[in-house]
C-alpha positions as CSV (number, residue, x, y, z in Angstrom):
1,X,-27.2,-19.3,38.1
2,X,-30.0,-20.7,40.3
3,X,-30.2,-23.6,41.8
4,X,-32.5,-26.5,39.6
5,X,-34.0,-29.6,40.3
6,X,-35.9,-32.1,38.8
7,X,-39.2,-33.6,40.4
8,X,-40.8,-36.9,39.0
9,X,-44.5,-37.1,40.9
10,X,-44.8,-33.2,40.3
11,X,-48.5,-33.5,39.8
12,X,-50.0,-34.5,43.5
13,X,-49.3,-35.0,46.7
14,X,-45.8,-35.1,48.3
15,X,-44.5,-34.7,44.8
16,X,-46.5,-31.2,44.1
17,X,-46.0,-30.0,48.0
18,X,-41.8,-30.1,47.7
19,X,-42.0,-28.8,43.9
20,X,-44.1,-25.8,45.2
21,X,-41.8,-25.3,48.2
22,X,-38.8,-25.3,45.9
23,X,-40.6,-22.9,43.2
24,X,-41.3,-20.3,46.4
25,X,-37.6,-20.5,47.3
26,X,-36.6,-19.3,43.7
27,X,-35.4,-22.6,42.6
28,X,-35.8,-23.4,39.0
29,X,-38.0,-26.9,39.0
30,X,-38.3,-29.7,36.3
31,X,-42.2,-30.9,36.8
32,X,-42.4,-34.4,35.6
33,X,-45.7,-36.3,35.8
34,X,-48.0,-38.3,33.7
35,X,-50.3,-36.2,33.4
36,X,-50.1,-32.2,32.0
37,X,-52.9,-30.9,33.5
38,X,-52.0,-31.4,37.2
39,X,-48.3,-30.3,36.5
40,X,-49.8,-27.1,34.6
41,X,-51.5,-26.6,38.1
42,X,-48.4,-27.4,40.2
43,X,-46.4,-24.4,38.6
44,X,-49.2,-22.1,39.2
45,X,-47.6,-19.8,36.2
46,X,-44.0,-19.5,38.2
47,X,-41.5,-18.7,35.3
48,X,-38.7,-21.0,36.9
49,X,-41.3,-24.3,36.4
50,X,-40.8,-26.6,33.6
51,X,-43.8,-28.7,32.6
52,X,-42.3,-32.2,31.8
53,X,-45.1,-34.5,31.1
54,X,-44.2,-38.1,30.6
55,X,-44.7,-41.4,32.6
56,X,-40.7,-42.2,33.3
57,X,-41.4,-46.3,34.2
58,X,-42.1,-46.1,30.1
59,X,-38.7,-45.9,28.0
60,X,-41.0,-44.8,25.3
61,X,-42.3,-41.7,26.5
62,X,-38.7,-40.6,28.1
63,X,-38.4,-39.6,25.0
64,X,-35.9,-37.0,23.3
65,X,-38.5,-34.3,23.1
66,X,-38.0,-34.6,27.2
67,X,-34.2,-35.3,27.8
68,X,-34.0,-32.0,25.4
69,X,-36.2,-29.6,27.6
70,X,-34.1,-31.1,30.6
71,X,-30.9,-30.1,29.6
72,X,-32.4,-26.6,29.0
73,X,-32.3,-26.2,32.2
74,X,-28.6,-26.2,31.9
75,X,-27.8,-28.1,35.5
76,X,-29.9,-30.3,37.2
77,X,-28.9,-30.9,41.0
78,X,-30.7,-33.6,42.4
79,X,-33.6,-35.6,41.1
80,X,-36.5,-36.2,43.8
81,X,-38.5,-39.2,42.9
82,X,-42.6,-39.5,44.0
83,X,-43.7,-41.4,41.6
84,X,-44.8,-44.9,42.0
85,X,-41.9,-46.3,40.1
86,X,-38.8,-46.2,37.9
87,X,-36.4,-47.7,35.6
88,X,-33.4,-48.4,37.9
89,X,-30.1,-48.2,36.0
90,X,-31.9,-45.6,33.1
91,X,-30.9,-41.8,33.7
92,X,-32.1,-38.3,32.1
93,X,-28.7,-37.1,30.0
C-alpha cells in the first residue's frame, strides 16, 4: 500500500506546493479546499489525487459525502493543515 495523506489548503500556495511534491513522490494525496476548481488544477490529472472540496472551519460542509471519500483511501497518515483555520477538537473518521 502507498503511503497517503491528507492536505486541507490543497488549492494555493504552500498548501498546493507540498500536495504536488507529495503526488510526484507517488504518495496518494487527499486535496481538500474550498474551492473545486483550484484543487482540480492542483492534481494536474495524477491518479493517486483525491479532489475533496469543502470549507473544514464549516461542520456543515464536512459532510458525510467527504468523511466517506476519506476513508476510501483506506489509511490516512498525517493531515497537513494550510488553511486559514479549523475546528479544534473535530476529526475526519
Amino acid at each position: 500500500m502507498s503511503n497517503t495523506i491528507l492536505i486541507t489548503g490543497a488549492g494555493s500556495g504552500i498548501g498546493r506546493a507540498s500536495a504536488q511534491a507529495f503526488l510526484a513522490a507517488g504518495w496518494r494525496v487527499g486535496l481538500i479546499g474550498r474551492r473545486a476548481d483550484p484543487l482540480t488544477e492542483t492534481a494536474g490529472g495524477n491518479p493517486g489525487a483525491l479532489v475533496l472540496p469543502c470549507d473544514v472551519t464549516n461542520p456543515a460542509q464536512v459532510d458525510a459525502d467527504t468523511v466517506s471519500e476519506c476513508q476510501g483511501l483506506k489509511m490516512i497518515l498525517p493531515l497537513h493543515r494550510f488553511c486559514s483555520g479549523f475546528i479544534e477538537g473535530q476529526s475526519l473518521h
